[in-house]
C-alpha positions as CSV (number, residue, x, y, z in Angstrom):
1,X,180.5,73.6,147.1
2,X,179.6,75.8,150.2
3,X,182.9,74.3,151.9
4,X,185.3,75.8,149.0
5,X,182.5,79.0,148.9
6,X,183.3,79.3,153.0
7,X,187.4,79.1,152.3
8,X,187.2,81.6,149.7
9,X,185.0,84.4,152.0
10,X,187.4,83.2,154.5
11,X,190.5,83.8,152.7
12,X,189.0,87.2,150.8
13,X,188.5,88.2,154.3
14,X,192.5,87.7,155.2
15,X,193.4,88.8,152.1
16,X,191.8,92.1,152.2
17,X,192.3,92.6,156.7
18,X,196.0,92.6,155.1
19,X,195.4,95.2,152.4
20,X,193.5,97.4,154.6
21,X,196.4,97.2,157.7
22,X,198.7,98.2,154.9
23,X,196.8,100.9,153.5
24,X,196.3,102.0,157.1
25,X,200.0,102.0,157.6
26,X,200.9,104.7,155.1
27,X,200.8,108.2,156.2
28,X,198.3,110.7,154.7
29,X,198.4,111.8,151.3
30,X,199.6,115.1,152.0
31,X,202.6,113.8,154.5
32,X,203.2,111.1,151.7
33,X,204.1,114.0,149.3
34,X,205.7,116.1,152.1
35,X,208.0,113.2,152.7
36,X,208.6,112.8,149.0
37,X,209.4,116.6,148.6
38,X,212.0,115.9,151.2
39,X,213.9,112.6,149.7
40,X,213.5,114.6,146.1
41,X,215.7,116.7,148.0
42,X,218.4,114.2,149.0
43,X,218.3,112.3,146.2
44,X,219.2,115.2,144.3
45,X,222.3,115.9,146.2
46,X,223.5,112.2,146.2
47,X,222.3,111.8,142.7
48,X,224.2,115.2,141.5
49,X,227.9,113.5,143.3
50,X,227.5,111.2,140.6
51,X,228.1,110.8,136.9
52,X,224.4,110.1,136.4
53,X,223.4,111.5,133.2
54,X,221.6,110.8,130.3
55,X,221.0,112.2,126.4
56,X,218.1,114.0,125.8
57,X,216.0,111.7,122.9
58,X,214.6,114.9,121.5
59,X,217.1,117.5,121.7
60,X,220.4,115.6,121.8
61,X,221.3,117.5,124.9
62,X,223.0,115.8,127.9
63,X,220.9,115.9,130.8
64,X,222.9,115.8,134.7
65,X,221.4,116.0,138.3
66,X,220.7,118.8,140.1
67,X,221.1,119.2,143.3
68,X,219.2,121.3,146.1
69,X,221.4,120.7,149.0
70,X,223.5,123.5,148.1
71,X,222.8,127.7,148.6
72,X,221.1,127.9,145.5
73,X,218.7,125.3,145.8
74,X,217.8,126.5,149.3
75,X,217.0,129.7,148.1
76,X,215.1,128.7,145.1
77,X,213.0,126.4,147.8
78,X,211.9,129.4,149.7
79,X,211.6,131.9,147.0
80,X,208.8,129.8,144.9
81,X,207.4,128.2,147.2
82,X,204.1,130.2,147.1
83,X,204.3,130.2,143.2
84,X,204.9,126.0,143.4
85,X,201.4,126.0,144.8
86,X,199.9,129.1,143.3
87,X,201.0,128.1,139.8
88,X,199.6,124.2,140.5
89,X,197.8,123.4,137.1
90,X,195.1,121.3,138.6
91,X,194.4,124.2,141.5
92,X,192.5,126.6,139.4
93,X,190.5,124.2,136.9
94,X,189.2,122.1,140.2
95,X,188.4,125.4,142.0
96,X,186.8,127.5,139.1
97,X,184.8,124.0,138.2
98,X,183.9,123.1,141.7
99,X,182.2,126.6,141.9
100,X,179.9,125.9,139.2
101,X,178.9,122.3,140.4
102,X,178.2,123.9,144.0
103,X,175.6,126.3,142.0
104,X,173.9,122.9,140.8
105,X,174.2,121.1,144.0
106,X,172.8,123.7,146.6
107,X,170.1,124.3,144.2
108,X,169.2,120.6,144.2
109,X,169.4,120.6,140.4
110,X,171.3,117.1,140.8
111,X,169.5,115.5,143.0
112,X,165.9,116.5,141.2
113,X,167.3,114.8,138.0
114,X,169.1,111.7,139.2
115,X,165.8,111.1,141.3
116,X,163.6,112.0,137.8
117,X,165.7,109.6,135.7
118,X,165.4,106.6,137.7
119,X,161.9,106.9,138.4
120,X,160.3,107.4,134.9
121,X,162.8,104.6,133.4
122,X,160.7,101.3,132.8
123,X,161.3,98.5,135.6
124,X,163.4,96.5,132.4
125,X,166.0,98.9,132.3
126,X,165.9,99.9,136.1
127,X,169.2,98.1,136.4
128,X,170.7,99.9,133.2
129,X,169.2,103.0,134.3
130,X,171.2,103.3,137.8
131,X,174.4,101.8,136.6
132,X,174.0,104.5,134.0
133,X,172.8,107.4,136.5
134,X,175.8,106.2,138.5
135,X,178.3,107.0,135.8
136,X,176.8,110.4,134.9
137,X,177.0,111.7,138.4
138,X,180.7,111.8,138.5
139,X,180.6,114.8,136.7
140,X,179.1,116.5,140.1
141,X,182.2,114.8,142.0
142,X,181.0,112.3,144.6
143,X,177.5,113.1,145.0
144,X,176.8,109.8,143.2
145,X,178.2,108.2,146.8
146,X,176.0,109.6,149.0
147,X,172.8,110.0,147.1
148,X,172.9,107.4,144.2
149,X,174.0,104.1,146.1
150,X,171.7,104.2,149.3
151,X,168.9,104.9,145.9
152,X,169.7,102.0,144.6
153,X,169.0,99.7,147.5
154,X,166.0,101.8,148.0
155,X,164.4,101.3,144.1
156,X,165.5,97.5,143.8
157,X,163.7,97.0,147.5
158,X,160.5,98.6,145.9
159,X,160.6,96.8,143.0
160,X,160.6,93.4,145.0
161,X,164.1,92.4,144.1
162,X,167.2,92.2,146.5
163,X,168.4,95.7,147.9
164,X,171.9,94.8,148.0
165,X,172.0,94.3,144.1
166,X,170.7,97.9,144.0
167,X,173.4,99.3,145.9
168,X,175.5,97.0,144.3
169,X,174.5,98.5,140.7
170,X,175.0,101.8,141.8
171,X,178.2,101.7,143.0
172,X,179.7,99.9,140.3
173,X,178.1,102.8,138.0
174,X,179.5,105.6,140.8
175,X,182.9,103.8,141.4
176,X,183.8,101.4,138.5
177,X,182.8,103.5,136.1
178,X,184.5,106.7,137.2
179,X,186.2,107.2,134.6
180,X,183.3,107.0,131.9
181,X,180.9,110.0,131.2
182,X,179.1,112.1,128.7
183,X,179.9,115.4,130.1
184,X,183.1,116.4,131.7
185,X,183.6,117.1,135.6
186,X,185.8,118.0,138.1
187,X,188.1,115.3,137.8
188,X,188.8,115.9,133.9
189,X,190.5,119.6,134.2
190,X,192.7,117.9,137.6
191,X,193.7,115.1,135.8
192,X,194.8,116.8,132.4
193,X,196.5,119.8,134.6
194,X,198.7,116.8,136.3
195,X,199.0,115.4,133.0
196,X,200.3,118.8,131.3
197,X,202.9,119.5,134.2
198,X,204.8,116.4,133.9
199,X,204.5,116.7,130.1
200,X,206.3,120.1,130.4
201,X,209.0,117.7,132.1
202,X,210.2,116.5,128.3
203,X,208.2,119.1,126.1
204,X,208.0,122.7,127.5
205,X,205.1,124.1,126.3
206,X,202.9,121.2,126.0
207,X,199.3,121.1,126.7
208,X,196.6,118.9,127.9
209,X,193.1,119.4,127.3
210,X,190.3,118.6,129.9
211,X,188.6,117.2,127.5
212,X,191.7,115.2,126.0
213,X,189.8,111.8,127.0
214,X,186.5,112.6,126.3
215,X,185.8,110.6,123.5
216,X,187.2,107.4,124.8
217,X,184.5,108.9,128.1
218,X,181.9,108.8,125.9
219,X,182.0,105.2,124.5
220,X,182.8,104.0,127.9
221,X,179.9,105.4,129.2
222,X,177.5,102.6,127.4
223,X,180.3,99.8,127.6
224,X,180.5,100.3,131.4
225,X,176.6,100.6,131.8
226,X,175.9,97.5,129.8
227,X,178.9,95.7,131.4
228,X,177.2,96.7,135.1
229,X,173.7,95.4,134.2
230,X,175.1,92.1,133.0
231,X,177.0,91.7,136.1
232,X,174.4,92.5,138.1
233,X,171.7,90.3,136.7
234,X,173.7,87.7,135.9
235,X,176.2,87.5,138.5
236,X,175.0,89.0,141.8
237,X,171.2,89.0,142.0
238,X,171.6,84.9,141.4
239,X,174.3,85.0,143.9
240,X,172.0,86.9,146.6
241,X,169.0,84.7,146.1
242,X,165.6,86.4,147.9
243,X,166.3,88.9,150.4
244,X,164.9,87.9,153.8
245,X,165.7,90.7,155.5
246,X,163.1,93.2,157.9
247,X,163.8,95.9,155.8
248,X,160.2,97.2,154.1
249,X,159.5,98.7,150.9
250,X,159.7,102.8,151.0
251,X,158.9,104.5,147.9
252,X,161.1,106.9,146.6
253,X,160.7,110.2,147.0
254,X,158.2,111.8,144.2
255,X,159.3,115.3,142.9
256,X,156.7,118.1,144.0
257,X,155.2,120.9,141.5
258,X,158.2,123.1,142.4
259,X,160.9,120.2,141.8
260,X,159.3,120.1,138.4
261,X,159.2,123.6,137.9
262,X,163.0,124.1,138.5
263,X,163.6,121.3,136.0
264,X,161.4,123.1,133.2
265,X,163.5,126.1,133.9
266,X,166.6,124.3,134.0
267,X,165.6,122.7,130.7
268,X,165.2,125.9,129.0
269,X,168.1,127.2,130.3
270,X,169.8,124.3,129.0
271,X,168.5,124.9,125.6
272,X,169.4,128.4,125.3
273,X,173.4,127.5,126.2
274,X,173.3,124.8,123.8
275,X,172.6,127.4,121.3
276,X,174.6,129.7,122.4
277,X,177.6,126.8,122.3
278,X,176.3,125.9,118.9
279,X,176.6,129.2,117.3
280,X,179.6,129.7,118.5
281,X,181.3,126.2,116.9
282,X,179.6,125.1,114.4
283,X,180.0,128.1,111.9
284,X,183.7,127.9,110.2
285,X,183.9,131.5,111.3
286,X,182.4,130.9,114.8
287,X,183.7,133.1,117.9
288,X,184.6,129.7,119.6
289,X,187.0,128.6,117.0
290,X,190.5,129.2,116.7
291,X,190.5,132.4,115.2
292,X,193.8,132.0,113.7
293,X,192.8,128.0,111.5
294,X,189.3,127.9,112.3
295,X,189.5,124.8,114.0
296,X,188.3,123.8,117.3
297,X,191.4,122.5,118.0
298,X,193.1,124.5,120.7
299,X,190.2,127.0,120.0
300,X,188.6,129.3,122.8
301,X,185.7,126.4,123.4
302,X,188.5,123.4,123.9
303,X,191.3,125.8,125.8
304,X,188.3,126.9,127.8
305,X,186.1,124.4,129.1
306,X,186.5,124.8,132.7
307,X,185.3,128.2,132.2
308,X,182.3,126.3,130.4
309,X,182.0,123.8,133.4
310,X,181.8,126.8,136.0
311,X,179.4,129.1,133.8
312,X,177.6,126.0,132.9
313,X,176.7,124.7,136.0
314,X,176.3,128.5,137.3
315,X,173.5,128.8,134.8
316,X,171.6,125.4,135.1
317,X,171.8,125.4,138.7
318,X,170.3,129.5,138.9
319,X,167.7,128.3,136.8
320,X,166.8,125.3,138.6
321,X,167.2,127.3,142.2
322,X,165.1,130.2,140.6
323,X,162.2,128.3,139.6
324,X,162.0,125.4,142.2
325,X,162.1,128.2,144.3
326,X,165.4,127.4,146.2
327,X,167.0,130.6,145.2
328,X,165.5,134.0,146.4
329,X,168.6,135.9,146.3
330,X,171.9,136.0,144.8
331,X,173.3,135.8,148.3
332,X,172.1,132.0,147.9
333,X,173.7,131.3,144.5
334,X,177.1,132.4,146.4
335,X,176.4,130.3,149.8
336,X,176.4,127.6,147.2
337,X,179.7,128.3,145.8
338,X,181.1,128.8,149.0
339,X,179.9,125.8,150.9
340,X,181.4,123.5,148.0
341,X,184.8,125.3,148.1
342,X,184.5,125.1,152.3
343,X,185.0,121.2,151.9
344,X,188.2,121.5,149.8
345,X,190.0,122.1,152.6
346,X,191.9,119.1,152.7
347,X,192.3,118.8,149.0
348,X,194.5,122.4,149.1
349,X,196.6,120.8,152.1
350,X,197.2,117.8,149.5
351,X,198.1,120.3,146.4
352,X,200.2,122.4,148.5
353,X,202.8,119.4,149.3
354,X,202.2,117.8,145.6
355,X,202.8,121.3,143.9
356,X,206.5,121.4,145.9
357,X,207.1,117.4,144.7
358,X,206.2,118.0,141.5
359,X,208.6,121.3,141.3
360,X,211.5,119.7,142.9
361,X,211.0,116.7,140.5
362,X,211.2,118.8,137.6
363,X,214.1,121.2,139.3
364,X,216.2,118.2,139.6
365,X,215.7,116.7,136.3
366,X,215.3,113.4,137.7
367,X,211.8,112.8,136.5
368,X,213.6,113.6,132.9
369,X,216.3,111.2,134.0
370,X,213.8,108.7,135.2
371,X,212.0,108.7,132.6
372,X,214.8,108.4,129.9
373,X,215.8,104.9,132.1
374,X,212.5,103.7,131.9
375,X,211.9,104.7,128.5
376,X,215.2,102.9,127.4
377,X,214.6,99.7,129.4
378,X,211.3,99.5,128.4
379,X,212.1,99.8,124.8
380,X,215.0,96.8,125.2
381,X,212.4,94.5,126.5
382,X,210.7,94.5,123.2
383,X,207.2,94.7,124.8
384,X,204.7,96.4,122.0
385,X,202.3,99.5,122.6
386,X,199.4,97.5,123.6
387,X,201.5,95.4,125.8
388,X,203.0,98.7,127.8
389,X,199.3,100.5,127.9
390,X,197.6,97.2,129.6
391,X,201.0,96.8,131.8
392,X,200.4,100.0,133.3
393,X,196.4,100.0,133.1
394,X,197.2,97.0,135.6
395,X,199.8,98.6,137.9
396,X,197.5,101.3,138.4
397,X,194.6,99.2,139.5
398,X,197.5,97.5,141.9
399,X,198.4,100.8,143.0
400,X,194.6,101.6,143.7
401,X,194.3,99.1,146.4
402,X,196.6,100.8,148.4
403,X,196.5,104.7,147.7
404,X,192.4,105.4,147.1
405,X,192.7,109.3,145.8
406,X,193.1,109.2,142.3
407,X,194.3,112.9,142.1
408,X,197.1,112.0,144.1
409,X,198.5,108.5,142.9
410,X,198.2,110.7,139.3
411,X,200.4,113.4,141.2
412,X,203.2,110.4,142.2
413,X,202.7,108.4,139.1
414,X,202.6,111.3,136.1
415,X,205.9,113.1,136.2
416,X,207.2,109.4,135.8
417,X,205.3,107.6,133.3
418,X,204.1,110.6,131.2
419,X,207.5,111.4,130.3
420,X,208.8,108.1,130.0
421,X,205.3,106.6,127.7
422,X,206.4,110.4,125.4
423,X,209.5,109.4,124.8
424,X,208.6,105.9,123.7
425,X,206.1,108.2,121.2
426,X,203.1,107.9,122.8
427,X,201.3,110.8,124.1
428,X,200.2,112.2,127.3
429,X,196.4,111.6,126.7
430,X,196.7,108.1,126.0
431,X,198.9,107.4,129.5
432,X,196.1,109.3,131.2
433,X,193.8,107.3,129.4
434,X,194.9,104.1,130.6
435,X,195.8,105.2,133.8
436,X,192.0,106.0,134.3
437,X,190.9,102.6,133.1
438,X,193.2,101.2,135.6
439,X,192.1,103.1,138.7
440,X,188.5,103.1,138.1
441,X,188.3,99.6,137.7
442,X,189.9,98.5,141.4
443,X,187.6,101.4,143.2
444,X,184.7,99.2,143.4
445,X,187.1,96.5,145.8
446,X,189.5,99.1,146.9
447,X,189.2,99.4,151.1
448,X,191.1,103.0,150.6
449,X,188.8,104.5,148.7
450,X,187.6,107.2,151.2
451,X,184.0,106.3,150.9
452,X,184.4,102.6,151.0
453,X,183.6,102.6,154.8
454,X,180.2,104.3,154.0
455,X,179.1,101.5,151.3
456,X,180.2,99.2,154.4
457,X,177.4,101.2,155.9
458,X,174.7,100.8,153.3
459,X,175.0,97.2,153.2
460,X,174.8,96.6,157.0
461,X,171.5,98.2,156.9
462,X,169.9,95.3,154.7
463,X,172.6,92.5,156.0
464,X,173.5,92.8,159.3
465,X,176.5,90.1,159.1
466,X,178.2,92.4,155.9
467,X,181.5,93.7,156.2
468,X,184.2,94.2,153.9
469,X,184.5,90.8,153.0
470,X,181.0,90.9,152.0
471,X,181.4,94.1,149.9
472,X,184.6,92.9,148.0
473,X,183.0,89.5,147.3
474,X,179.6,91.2,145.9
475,X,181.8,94.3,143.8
476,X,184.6,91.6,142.4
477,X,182.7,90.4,139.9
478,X,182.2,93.9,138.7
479,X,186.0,95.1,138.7
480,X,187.2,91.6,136.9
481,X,184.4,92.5,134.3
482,X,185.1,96.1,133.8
483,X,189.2,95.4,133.8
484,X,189.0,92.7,131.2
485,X,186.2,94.5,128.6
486,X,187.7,98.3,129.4
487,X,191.5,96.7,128.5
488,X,189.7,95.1,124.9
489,X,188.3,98.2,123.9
490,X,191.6,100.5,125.1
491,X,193.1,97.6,122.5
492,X,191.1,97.8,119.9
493,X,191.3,102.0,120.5
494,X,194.8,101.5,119.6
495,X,194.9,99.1,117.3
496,X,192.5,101.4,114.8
497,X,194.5,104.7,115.9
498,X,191.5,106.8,116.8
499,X,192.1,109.8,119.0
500,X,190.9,110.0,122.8
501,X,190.3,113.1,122.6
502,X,189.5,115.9,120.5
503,X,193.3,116.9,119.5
504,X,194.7,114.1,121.2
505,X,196.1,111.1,119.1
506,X,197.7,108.5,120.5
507,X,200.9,108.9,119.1
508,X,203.7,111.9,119.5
C-alpha cells in the first residue's frame, strides 16, 4: 500500500512539475491579450479574402469578415483606442466596488469579523465554520488568502488537531469555493460586465446583472461548506494522522474593547441600510423598483448594485473605523480607497489589452462567426443542454490549470462561448454560471493561481518536506468533491428550470 501511495506522490509530482513548466511558458496575461489583439488582426484580413460567412440565426442577415488590415481599420484602431478601454464594462463596476471594500479593509472591519466568527463558533462546527468564513470572504477579494488560511492552521493547532487540515479547510472555502457567497463582491460586477460585452456580440443591447448568479451563489454557499467539512474530516485529517511537528499552540488573537466597539457600530450601521434597502424594495411603489412595472427586475436596486457594493462597504467600513477608533479623519476613509485602487495596477495593464481584444473581436465579426460554427456543430452532435453545460464546466476547470486569473480566461473564453451557448437558446447567465463552477473547482490544485506559491508557504511552516506535490495531493480530494456535487446540483438547476439569478432564466 505505501509502495503504490509513493508512485502516486511520485507521479503527482511529475505530473504537476509538467503543468507548472507549461504554465510558466506562457507569457503574461496582459502580453497574452496583446498578442491576441494582434492575430485578431491578421485573421481578419486573411479571414475577409475569403468567402467565409454565415446567416445570422436571429435576424436572417448574412454575416462576412471584416478586415483591419486595410485604411479604415487602421484608423478605427487608433481612433477608439482610449474609448476600447475607457468604455471596458468590467473597468468601472471592479473600480467603483473595490473602493468600497478598501473602506472595510483599512478599517479592519473584515478582519474583526472573520476573527469574531471563528472564535465564538463551538469546536463541532470549527471545521464548518472556516470552510464557511472562507467562502464569505471572497466578497472582500483575496483577503481570504492572506488572513483566512494561515487562521486556519493556527485554530486547528489550538484545538489539538493537525494544522495542515486547517489550512487545508480554509483554502478549500477561499479557493474552491470562490464562486459561492451570500453577498456579492468584486468579482460578480467583472464577470457579468465580460459576460454582457460578448452578449452584445449576438444581441445588442443585452444586459447582465451582477447579481445574475446570485441565487445559484447562495445555495452553493452551504453545498460547498458542507462538502469542505466532509472532505476534511473524512478525507484529510485521517490521511494526516497526528501532527508531530515543533510547531506550538498560539492562541488566536482576542478582539480588544475597541475591536468590539467598531463591530457594535458597524452592526447598527448595518441595520439602518438594511432598512433603508427594505423600504426601498419591498413596497410595490418602492423608490428601488422599476418605476415604470414595479418590479425589481431591471429596477434601480438590481441595475445598481455596484453602486450598493461601494456605498455599502463605504458605510460599514466608516462605522467600524469610527468606532474602533481606526478612523479620526475623513483623510483616512480616502487613504483607504486609495491604497486598494494602488494595487490594481496590474489589473488596468490586463484590461487595457483585453478591452482592444474584445473590440477587434466584435469589429471583425468573427466571434459572431465563431460562434455561429460552434453553435451549428454543437447542435449536429446531438449532445443535450446538461451535456454542453458539464462539457464546458469541465473545459474550464482544464483551462484553470493553465491560466489561474479568472477575469482573464473569462475575457478569452466569453466572446466565444456566450454567443455560441445564446444561439443554442441558452442564456448568458447560465454560461457564466457554469463557467464559474468550472474554475473555482480546479483553484484549489491549480499551480497558476497567483497565490498558490504562498499556500506552498503556509504548509512548509508546519511540514518542512511540503511542496507542491504535497499541496495538490492534500487539496485533490477537495476539487474531485466539489466538481462532482457542484455539476449535480448545476443538473438538477436545469433540469427544474429555476433561474440563477434574479431576471436570469436559463433559457433565451
Amino acid at each position: 500500500m505505501r509502495k503504490r501511495l509513493a508512485f502516486l506522490n511520485d507521479w503527482t509530482t511529475v505530473f504537476l512539475s509538467a503543468v507548472e513548466r507549461g504554465g510558466n511558458a506562457l507569457p503574461h496575461p496582459a502580453t497574452l491579450f496583446a498578442i491576441l489583439s494582434g492575430l485578431v488582426i491578421i485573421l481578419s484580413g486573411i479571414a475577409a479574402s475569403t468567402s467565409l460567412e454565415v446567416v445570422h440565426p436571429g435576424t436572417g442577415e448574412t454575416i462576412r469578415p471584416v478586415s483591419l488590415l486595410t485604411t479604415e481599420g487602421l484608423h478605427r484602431i487608433l481612433v477608439e483606442m482610449v474609448t476600447n478601454f475607457t468604455g471596458f464594462a468590467p473597468l468601472g463596476a471592479v473600480l467603483v466596488s473595490m473602493l468600497g471594500i478598501g473602506v472595510m479593509e483599512a478599517s479592519g472591519l473584515i478582519g474583526s469579523a472573520l476573527r469574531l466568527l471563528v472564535l465564538s463558533s463551538p469546536k463541532r462546527l470549527l471545521t464548518f465554520v472556516i470552510v464557511f468564513s472562507g467562502v464569505l470572504s471572497n466578497t472582500a477579494s483575496e483577503i481570504g488568502y492572506v488572513l483566512l488560511v494561515p487562521l486556519g492552521g493556527i485554530i486547528f493547532l489550538g484545538a489539538g488537531r493537525h494544522p495542515i487540515a486547517g489550512l487545508a479547510a480554509a483554502f478549500a472555502g477561499v479557493s474552491g469555493g470562490y464562486s459561492a457567497n451570500l453577498l456579492l463582491g468584486t468579482v460578480d460586477p467583472l464577470l457579468a460586465g465580460l459576460s454582457e460585452e460578448a452578449a452584445q456580440i449576438v444581441q445588442p443591447g443585452y444586459r447582465v446583472n451582477p447579481a445574475a448568479n446570485y441565487f445559484f451563489m447562495v445555495v452553493s454557499t452551504f453545498v460547498i461548506s458542507a462538502a469542505g467539512t466532509w472532505v476534511t474530516e473524512r478525507i484529510v485529517i485521517p490521511r494526516l494522522g497526528k501532527y508531530e511537528g515543533t510547531d506550538q499552540n498560539t492562541d488566536i488573537e482576542t478582539l480588544s474593547d475597541t475591536e468590539r466597539r467598531g463591530l457594535w457600530f458597524a452592526f447598527a450601521a448595518l441595520l439602518v441600510l438594511a432598512a433603508l434597502v427594505l423600504w426601498g424594495t419591498v413596497p410595490s411603489d418602492g423608490i428601488l423598483r422599476n418605476p415604470e412595472t414595479g418590479s425589481l427586475l431591471r429596477s434601480p436596486f438590481l441595475s445598481g448594485i455596484v453602486a450598493f457594493i461601494f456605498l455599502g462597504g463605504t458605510w460599514l467600513g466608516i462605522a467600524y473605523g469610527v468606532g474602533a477608533r481606526r478612523f479620526t479623519s475623513d483623510a483616512d476613509v480616502m487613504d483607504g480607497m486609495g491604497k486598494t485602487i494602488s494595487t490594481l495596477g496590474t489589473y488596468l495593464v490586463l484590461v487595457f489589452f483585453a478591452a482592444q481584444f474584445v473590440a477587434y473581436f466584435n469589429w471583425t465579426n468573427l466571434g459572431l462567426i465563431m460562434a455561429v460554427k460552434g453553435a451549428e456543430t454543437l447542435r449536429e452532435s446531438g449532445l443535450g443542454g446538461i451535456s454542453l453545460m458539464l462539457s464546458f464546466v469541465v473545459l474550464s476547470s482544464l483551462l484553470n490549470l493553465l491560466m489561474g486569473s479568472a477575469s482573464a480566461k473569462w475575457a478569452v473564453m466569453a466572446p466565444v462561448f456566450v454567443p455560441m451557448f445564446m444561439l443554442l437558446g441558452y442564456t448568458p447567465e447560465l454560461t457564466q454560471t457554469a463557467y464559474r463552477i468550472g474554475d473555482s473547482t480546479s483553484n484549489v490544485i491549480a499551480p497558476m493561481m497567483s497565490y498558490f506559491a504562498l499556500i506552498v508557504a503556509f504548509f512548509e511552516r508546519y511540514d518542512k518536506r511540503s511542496g507542491i506535490g504535497t499541496v495538490i495531493a492534500t487539496m485533490l480530494p477537495y476539487s474531485v468533491v466539489f466538481l462532482i456535487l457542484w455539476s449535480i446540483m448545476l443538473m438538477i438547476w436545469m433540469l427544474l428550470s429555476l433561474p440563477v439569478g434574479p431576471g436570469a432564466g436559463l433559457y433565451l
